[in-house]
C-alpha positions in Angstrom: -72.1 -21.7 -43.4 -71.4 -18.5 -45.1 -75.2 -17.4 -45.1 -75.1 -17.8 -40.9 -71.7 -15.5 -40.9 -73.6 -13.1 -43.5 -76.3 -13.1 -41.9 -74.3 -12.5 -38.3 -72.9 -9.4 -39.8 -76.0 -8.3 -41.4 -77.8 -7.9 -37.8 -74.5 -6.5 -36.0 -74.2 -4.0 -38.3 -77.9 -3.4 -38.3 -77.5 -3.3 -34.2 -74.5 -0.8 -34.4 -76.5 2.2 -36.9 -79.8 1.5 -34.8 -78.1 2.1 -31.4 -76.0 5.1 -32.7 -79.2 6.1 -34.4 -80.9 6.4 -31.3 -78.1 7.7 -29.7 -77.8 11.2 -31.5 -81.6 11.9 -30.4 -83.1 12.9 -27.1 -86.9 13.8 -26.9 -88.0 17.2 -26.3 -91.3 15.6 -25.2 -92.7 12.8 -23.3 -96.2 12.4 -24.3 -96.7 10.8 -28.5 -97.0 12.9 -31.3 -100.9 13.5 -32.4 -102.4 15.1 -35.6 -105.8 15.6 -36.0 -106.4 16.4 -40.1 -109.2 16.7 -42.7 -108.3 15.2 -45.9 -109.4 15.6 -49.7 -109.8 12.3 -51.6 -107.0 10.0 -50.4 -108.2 7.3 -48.6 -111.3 8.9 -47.4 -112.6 8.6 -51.1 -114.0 12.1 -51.2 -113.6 13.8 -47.7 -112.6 13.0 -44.4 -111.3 13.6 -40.8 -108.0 11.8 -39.6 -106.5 10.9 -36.2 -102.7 10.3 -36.4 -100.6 9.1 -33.7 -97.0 8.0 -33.4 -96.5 5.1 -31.5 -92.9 5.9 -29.3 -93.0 8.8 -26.8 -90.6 11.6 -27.2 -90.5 11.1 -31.6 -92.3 13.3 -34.4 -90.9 9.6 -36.4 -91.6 5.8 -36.6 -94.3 3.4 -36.3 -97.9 4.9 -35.5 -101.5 4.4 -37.0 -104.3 6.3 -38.4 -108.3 5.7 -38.4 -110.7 8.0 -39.8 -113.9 8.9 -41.1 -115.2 10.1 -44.3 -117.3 9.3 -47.6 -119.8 10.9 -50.1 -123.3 10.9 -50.9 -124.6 11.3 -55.0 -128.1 11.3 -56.2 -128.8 11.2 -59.9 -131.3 10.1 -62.6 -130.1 7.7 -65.3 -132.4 5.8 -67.5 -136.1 6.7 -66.0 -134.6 5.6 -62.1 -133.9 8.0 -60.0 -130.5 7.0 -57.8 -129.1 7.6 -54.3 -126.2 6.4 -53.1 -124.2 7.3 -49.5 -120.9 5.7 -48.9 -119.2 6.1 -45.5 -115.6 5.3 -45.4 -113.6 4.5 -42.1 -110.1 3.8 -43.3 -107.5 2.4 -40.8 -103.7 2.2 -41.5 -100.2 1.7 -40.0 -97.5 3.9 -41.1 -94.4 4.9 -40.3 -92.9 8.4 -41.0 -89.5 8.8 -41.7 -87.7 12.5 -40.7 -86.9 13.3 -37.2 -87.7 16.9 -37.7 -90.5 19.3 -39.3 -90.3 17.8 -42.9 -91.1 13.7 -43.3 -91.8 11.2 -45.5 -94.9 8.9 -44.5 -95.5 5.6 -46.0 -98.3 3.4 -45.1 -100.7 0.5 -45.6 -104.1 0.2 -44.4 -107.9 -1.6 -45.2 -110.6 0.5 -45.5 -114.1 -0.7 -44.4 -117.1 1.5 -45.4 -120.9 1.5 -44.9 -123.0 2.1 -47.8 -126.7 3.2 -48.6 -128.5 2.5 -51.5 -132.2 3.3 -53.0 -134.0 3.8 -56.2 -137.2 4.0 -58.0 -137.8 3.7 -62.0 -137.0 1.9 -64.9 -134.8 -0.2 -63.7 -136.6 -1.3 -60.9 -139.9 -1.8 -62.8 -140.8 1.1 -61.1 -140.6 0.0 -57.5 -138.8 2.0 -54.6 -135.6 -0.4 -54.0 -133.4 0.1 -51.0 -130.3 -1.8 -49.2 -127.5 -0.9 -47.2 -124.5 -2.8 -45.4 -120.9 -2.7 -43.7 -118.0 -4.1 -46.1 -114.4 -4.3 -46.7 -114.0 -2.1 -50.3 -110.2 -3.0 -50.5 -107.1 -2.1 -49.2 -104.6 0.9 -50.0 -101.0 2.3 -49.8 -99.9 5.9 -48.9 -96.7 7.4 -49.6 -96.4 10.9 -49.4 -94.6 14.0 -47.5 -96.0 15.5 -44.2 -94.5 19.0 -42.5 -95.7 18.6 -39.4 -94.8 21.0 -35.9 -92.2 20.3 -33.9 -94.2 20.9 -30.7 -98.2 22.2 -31.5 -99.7 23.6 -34.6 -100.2 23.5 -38.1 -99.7 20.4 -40.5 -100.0 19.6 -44.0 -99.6 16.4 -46.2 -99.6 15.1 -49.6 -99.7 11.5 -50.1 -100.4 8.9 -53.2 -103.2 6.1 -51.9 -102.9 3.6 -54.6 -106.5 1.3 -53.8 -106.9 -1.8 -54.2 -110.8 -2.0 -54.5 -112.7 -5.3 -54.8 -114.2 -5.6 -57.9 -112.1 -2.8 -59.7 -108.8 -4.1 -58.7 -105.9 -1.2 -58.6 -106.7 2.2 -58.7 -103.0 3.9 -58.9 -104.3 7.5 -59.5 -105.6 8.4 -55.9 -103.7 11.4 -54.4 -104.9 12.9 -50.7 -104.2 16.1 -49.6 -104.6 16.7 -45.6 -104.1 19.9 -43.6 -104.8 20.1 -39.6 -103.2 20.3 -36.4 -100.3 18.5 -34.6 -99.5 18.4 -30.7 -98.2 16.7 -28.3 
């Protein structure tokens, strides 16, 4: 009985700050909040473009989603084989972003499939020209980060922290991104 009356109070209270919340904000816009971005490392791995979009009309804040496209390509001789490798990364995430105004914190959680390319010739092959390639699911990842963004159109910039979780490597928590592009409405 006295977890039902907590719990009563709980979501009243919850209720009262989200309505008053909402209350002290009127939109200076009616379309959603975009930003288009290139990013260094982050989720991308590498490099990569973003598309960014809050959910709620009228908000630079709350619940939106990202997709994007990046990856890296490395060729290299080890051991008598000569090496290629292409990895294209298409990470997609919800977020959130917190900060009704230019300066925000983002936080996030996403998958990230890629497509990858591989092909050799040497030693290791016994000297046969090997090739494969393939969609997969590398892991998942986290952001958490800041984002100045415009208040109308123009410039944006973001730093973020994208823990991975990679299959076969497990967590990776040393990943930071760093994205600069444009935000309208």
């Amino acid at each position: 009985m006295k977890s039902k009356a907590l719990f009563i109070i709980i979501i009243s209270l919850f209720s009262f700050f989200t309505s008053q919340a909402q209350g002290n904000f009127s939109p200076e816009f009616d379309s959603r909040h975009k930003n288009i971005y290139a990013e260094l490392f982050g989720s991308n791995i590498i490099a990569g473009v973003n598309f960014d979009m809050r959910l709620n009309k009228g908000q630079n804040d709350g619940i939106g989603f990202r997709a994007g496209v990046g990856g890296l390509s490395v060729s290299g001789f080890d051991q008598n084989t000569e090496l290629n490798v292409g990895v294209v990364t298409f990470p997609l995430e919800v977020n959130t972003v917190v900060g009704k105004r230019r300066s925000s914190l983002i936080a996030g959680a996403g998958l990230l499939p890629i497509y990858a390319t591989v092909s050799g010739q040497g030693e290791l092959t016994n000297y046969e020209y090997v090739s494969g390639d393939g969609f997969g699911l590398a892991g998942g990842f986290l952001t958490l980060g800041y984002r100045q963004q415009p208040l109308k159109n123009g410039i944006m910039f973001q730093v973020n922290w994208n823990p991975m979780i990679l299959r076969g490597s497990g967590f990776n928590a040393g990943w930071i991104g760093l994205g600069v592009g444009v935000g309208f409405k």
